[in-house]
C-alpha positions as CSV (number, residue, x, y, z in Angstrom):
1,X,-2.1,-1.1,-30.8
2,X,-2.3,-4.0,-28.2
3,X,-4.9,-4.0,-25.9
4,X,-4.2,-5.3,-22.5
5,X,-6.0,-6.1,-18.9
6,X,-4.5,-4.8,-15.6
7,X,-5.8,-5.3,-12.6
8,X,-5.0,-4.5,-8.7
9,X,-6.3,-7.1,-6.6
10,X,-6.5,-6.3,-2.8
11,X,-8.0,-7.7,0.6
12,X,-10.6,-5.7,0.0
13,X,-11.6,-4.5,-3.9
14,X,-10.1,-5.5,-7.2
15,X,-9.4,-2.8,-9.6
16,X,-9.7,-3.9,-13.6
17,X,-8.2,-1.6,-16.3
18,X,-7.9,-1.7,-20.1
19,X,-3.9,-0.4,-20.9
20,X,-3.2,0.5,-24.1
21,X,-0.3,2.9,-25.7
22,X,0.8,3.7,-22.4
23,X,-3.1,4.7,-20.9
24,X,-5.3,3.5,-18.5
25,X,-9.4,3.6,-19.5
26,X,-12.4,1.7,-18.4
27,X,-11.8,1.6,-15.1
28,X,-13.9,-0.7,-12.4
29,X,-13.5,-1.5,-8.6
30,X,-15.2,-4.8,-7.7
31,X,-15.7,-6.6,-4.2
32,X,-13.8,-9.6,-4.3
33,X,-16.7,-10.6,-2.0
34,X,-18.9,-11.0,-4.6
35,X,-17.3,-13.2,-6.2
36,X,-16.0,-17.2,-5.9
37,X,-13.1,-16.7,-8.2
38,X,-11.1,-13.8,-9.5
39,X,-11.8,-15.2,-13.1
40,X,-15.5,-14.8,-12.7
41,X,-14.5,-11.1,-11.4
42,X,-12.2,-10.4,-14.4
43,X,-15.1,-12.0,-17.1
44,X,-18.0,-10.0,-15.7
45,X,-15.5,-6.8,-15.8
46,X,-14.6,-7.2,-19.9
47,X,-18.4,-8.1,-20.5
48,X,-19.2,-4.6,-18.8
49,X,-16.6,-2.9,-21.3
50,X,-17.8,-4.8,-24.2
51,X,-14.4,-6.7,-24.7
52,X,-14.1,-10.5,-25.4
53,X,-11.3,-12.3,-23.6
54,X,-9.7,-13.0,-27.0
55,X,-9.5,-8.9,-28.0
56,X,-6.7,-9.5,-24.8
57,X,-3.3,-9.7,-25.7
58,X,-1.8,-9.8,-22.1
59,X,-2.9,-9.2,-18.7
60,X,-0.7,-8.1,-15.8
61,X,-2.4,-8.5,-11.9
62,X,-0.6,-6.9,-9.1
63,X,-1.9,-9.0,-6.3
64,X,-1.9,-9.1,-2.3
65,X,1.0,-11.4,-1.4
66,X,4.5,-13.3,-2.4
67,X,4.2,-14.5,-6.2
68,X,6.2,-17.8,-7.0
69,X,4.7,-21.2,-9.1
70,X,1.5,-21.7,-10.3
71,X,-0.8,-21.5,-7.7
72,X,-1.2,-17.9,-5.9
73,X,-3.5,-18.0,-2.7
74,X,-4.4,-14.3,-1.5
75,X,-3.2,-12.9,2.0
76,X,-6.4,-10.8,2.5
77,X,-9.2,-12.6,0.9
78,X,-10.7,-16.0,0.2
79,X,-9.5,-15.9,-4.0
80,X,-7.4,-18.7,-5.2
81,X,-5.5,-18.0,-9.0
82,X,-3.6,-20.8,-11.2
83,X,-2.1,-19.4,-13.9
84,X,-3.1,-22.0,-16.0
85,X,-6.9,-22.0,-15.0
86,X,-6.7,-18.6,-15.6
87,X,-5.0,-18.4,-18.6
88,X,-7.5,-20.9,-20.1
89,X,-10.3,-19.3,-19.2
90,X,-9.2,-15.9,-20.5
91,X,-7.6,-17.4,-23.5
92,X,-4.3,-15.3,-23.1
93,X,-0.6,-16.6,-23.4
94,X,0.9,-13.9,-21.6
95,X,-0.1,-13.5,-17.8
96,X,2.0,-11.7,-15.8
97,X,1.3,-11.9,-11.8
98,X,3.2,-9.2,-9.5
99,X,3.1,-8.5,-5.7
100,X,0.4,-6.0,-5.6
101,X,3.3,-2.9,-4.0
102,X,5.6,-4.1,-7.1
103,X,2.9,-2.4,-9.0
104,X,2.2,0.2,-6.8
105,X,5.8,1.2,-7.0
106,X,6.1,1.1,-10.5
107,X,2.9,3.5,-11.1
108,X,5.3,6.3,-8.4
109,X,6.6,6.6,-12.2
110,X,4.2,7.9,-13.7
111,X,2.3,9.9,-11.2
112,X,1.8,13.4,-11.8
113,X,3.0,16.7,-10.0
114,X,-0.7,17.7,-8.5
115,X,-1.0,14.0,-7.4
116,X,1.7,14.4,-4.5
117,X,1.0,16.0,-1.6
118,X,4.4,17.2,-0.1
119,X,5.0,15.8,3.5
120,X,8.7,16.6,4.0
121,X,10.9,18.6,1.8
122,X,13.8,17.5,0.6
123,X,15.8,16.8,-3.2
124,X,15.7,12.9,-4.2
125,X,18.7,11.7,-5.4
126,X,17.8,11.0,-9.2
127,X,20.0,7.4,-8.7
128,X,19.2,6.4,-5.3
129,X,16.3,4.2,-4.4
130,X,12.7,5.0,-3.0
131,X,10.6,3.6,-0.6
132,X,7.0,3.2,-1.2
133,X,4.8,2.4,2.2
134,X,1.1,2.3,2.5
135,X,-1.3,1.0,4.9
136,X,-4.6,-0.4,3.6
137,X,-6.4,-3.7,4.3
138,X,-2.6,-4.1,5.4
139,X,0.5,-2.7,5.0
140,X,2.6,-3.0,2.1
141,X,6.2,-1.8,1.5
142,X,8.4,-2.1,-1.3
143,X,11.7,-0.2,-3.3
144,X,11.7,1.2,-6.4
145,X,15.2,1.3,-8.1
146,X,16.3,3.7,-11.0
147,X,18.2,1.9,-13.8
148,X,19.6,2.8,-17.2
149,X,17.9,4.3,-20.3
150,X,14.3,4.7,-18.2
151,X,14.1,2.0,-17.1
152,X,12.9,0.9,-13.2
153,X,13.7,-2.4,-10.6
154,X,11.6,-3.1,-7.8
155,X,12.1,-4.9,-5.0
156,X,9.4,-6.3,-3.4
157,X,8.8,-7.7,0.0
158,X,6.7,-8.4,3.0
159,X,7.9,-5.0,4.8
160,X,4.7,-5.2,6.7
161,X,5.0,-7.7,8.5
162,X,8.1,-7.3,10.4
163,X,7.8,-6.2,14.4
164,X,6.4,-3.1,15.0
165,X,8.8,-0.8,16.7
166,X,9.3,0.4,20.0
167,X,11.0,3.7,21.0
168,X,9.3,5.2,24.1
169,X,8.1,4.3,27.1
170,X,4.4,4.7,26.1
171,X,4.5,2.8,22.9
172,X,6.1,-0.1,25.1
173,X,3.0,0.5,27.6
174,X,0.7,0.0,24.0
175,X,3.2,-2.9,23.0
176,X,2.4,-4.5,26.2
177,X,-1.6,-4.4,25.3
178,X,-1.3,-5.2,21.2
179,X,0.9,-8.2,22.9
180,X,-1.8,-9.6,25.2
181,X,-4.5,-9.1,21.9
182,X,-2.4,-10.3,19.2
183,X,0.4,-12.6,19.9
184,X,3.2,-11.4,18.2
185,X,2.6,-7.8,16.9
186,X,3.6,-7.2,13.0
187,X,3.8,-3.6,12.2
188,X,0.3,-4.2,10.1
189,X,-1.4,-5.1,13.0
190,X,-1.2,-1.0,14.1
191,X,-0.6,0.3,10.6
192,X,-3.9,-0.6,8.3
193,X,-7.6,-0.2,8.7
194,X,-8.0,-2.9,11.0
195,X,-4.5,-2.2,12.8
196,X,-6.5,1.6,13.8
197,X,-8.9,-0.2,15.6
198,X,-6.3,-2.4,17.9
199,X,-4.3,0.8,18.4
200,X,-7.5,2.2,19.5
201,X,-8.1,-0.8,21.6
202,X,-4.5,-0.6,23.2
203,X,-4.8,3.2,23.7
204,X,-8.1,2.8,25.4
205,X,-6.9,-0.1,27.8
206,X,-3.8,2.4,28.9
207,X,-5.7,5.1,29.4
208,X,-8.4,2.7,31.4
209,X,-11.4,4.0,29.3
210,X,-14.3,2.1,27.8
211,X,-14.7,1.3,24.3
212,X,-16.7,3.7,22.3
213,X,-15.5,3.3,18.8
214,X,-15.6,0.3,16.4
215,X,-14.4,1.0,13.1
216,X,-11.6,3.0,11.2
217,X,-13.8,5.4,9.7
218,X,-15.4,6.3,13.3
219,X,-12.2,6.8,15.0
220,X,-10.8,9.2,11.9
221,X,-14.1,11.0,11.8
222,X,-14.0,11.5,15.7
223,X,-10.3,12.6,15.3
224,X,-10.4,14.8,12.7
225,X,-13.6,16.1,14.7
226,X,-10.9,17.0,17.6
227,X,-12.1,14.3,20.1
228,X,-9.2,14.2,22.4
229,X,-8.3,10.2,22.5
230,X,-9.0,9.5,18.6
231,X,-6.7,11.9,17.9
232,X,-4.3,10.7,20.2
233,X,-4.7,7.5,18.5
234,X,-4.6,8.7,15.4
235,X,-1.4,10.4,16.0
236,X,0.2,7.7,17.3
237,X,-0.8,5.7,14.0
238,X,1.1,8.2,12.4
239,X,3.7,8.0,14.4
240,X,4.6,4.5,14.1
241,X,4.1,4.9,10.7
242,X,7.0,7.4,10.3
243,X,9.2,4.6,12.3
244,X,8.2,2.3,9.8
245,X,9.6,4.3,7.0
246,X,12.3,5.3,8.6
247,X,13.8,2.1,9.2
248,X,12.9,1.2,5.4
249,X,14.8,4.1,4.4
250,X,17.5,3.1,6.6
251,X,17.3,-0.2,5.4
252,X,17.8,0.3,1.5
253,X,19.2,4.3,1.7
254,X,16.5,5.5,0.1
255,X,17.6,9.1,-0.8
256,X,15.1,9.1,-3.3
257,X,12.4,9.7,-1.0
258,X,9.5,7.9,0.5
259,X,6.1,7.7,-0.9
260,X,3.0,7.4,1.5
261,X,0.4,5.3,-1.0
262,X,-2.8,3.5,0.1
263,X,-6.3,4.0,1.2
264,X,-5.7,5.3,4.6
265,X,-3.5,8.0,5.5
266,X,-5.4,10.3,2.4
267,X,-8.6,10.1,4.4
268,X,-6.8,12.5,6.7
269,X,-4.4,14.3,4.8
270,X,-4.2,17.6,6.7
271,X,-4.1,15.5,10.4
272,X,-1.3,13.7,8.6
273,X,0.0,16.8,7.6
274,X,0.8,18.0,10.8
275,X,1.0,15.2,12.8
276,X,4.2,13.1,14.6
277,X,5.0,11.6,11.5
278,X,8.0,14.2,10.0
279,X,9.3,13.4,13.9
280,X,9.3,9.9,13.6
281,X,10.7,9.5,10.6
282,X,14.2,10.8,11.5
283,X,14.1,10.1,15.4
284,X,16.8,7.6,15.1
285,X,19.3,8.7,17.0
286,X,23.1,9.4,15.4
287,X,21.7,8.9,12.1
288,X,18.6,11.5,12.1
289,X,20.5,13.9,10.5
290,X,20.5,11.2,7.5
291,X,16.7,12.3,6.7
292,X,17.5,16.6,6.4
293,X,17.3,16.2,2.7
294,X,15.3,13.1,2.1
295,X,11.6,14.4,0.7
296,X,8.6,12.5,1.8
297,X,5.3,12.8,-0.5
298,X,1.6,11.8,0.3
299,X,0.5,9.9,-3.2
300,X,-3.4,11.0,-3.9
301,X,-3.5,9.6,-7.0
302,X,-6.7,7.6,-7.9
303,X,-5.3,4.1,-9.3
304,X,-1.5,4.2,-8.9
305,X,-1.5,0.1,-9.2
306,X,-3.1,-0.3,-12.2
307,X,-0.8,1.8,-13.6
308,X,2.1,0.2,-12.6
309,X,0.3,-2.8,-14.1
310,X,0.7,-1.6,-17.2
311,X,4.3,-0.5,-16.5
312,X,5.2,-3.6,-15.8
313,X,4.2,-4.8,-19.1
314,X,6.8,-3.3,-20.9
315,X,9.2,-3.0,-18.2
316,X,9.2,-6.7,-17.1
């Protein structure tokens, strides 16, 4: 049996795996603030498990950003990887470099039944495509595609960085304030960790009320505790984020459903539950009734890229 590295590099943390016979063991998250280069991360990782570079047959990275050539800079963090530089240093002919939601897509194949959290019910159409859509350090979006004999497609993109949509007169009244902050206004720049804390900003300038909180955890703690503006913040995060989706599903006809992945929306699962997302998500007009049977799942698995790492090893 072949042993392999997989890793999920974010903004933020990069997740290290061994994969072998179809299992994922051994894994680490490090801060890819400690750290000048990712090979430095990935050398320190395999000393921890005992492993020499040369024990590697192949390594797959799902990383934060477009993949083409040989030179990959990250969107979200100051790490710079050639696939030669790499290569050399790790001693391995086969390194495989995905966008970081083509992995995350690819491990929605292998997640397990008390991993989903049921958002919207509905049947998935075993042949139609899915949309996976998760706000982190930013937002990432991507399909996944049944084919033939098991076997998977995805098509990646930069989903989260198209305009954030407007469909009432208080999001344009937000709009307005995200516009005067930002520039132009990407759906990421509501819909991940630092995107919360804008939309707080925004919501705060409307409502002509001072600034109180300063980070994503402290406006999802003071929501959850039932302070009256995070949660109307926090609701309209999730609001926007069912818009998001449901032009994606629009987009591709994803009648295989929509997975909700990342690191944010399980810190408040049950707000999430119960919030204006299941709205959202269909309010679009003569084609709501599109959504009725189109199921919606909350992903709570732990490491859903690395394992779609490791699919992609034997699926691309």
């Amino acid at each position: 049996m072949t042993l392999a590295l997989v890793g999920d590099i974010g903004g933020t943390n990069a997740r290290f795996g061994l994969w072998q016979d179809g299992h994922l063991s051994g894994v680490q998250v490090l801060s890819t603030s400690a750290f000048a280069t990712p090979e430095q991360a990935v050398l320190q990782y395999l000393a921890g498990r005992n492993v020499l570079p040369g024990d590697i047959s192949s390594v797959c990275l799902a990383v934060a950003g477009p993949v083409s050539g040989d030179t990959f800079r990250f969107t979200n963090n100051h790490w710079v990887l050639s696939r030669s530089t790499f290569s050399s240093a790790l001693g391995t002919e086969r390194l495989l470099l995905i966008n970081d939601f083509t992995a995350m897509a690819l491990g929605m194949t292998q997640v397990e039944p008390d991993e989903l959290a049921q958002i919207r019910t509905g049947v998935a159409e075993p042949s139609a495509p899915a949309v996976v859509i998760g706000a982190g350090t930013g937002l990432g979006v991507s399909t996944l595609q049944p084919l033939e004999n098991g076997r998977w497609m995805v098509i990646p993109g930069e989903g989260g960085h198209v305009d954030l949509p407007v469909a009432t007169a208080w999001e344009a009244e937000l709009w307005l304030q995200l516009k005067a902050l930002l520039g132009h206004v990407r759906a990421e720049d509501v819909l991940s960790g630092a995107g919360l804390v804008n939309l707080y900003r925004a919501v705060c300038a409307v409502e002509g009320v001072d600034l109180e909180l300063t980070t994503p955890a402290e406006i999802t703690s003071a929501a959850i505790a039932g302070d009256p503006l995070a949660e109307k913040v926090l609701d309209q995060f999730c609001v926007w984020l069912g818009r998001v989706a449901g032009n994606n599903v629009l987009t591709v006809g994803a009648r295989g459903g929509v997975y909700i992945v990342g690191g944010v929306v399980p810190r408040f699962a049950e707000f999430f539950q119960s919030s204006g997302f299941n709205t959202a998500i269909a309010e679009k007009g003569c084609m709501s009734r599109y959504f009725d049977d189109i199921p919606v799942w909350l992903v709570t698995a732990k490491y859903p890229g690395l394992v779609g790492a490791g699919v992609a090893l034997t699926q691309i």
